[in-house]
C-alpha positions as CSV (number, residue, x, y, z in Angstrom):
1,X,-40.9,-119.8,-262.8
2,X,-42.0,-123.3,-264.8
3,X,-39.0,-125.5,-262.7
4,X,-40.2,-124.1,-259.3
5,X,-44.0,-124.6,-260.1
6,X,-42.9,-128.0,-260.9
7,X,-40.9,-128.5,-258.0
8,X,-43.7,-127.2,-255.7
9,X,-46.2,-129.8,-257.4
10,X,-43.4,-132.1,-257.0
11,X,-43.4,-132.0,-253.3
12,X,-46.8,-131.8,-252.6
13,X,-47.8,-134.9,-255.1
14,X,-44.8,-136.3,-252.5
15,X,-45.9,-135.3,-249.6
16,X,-50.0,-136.2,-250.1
17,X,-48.7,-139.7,-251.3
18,X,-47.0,-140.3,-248.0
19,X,-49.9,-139.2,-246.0
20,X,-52.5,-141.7,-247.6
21,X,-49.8,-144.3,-247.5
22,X,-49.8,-143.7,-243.9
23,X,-53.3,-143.6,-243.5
24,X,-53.6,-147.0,-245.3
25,X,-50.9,-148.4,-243.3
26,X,-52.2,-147.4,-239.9
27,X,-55.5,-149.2,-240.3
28,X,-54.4,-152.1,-241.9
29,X,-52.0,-152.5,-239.2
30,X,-54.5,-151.9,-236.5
31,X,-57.0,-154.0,-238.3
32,X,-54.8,-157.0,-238.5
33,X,-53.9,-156.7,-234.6
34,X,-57.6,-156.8,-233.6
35,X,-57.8,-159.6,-236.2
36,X,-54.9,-161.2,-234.4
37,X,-55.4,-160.3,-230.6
38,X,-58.9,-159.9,-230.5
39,X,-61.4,-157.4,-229.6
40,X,-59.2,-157.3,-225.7
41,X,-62.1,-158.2,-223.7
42,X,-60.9,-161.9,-223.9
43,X,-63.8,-163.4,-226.2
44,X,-61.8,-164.0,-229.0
45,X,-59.2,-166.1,-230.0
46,X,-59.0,-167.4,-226.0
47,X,-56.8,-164.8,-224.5
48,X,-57.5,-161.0,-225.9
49,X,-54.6,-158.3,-225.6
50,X,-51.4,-160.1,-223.9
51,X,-50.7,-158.4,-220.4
52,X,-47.4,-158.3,-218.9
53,X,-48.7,-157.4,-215.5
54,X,-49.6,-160.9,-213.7
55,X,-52.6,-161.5,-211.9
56,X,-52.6,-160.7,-208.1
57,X,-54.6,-163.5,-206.5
């Protein structure tokens, strides 16, 4: 009864660490591409979000 209670807490101390750890990781990430890219309206940093569509003129 005691290993399997410890097992159980085990996994879910496990399994909640690797939820906040992707929670931190997501918005750092997307937090260091608007840093990096801009806003994508263009303003910043002279160019916004890359496109890979060209311009029809």
């Amino acid at each position: 009864m005691v290993k399997s209670t410890l097992n159980f807490n085990r996994e879910l101390g496990m399994t909640l660490g690797i939820t906040v750890f992707g929670i931190v990781q997501s918005h750092v990430f997307a937090s260091e591409l608007v840093s990096f890219f801009g806003n994508g309206n263009g303003s910043e940093h002279g160019g916004g979000w890359i496109c890979a569509i060209p311009a029809w003129s």
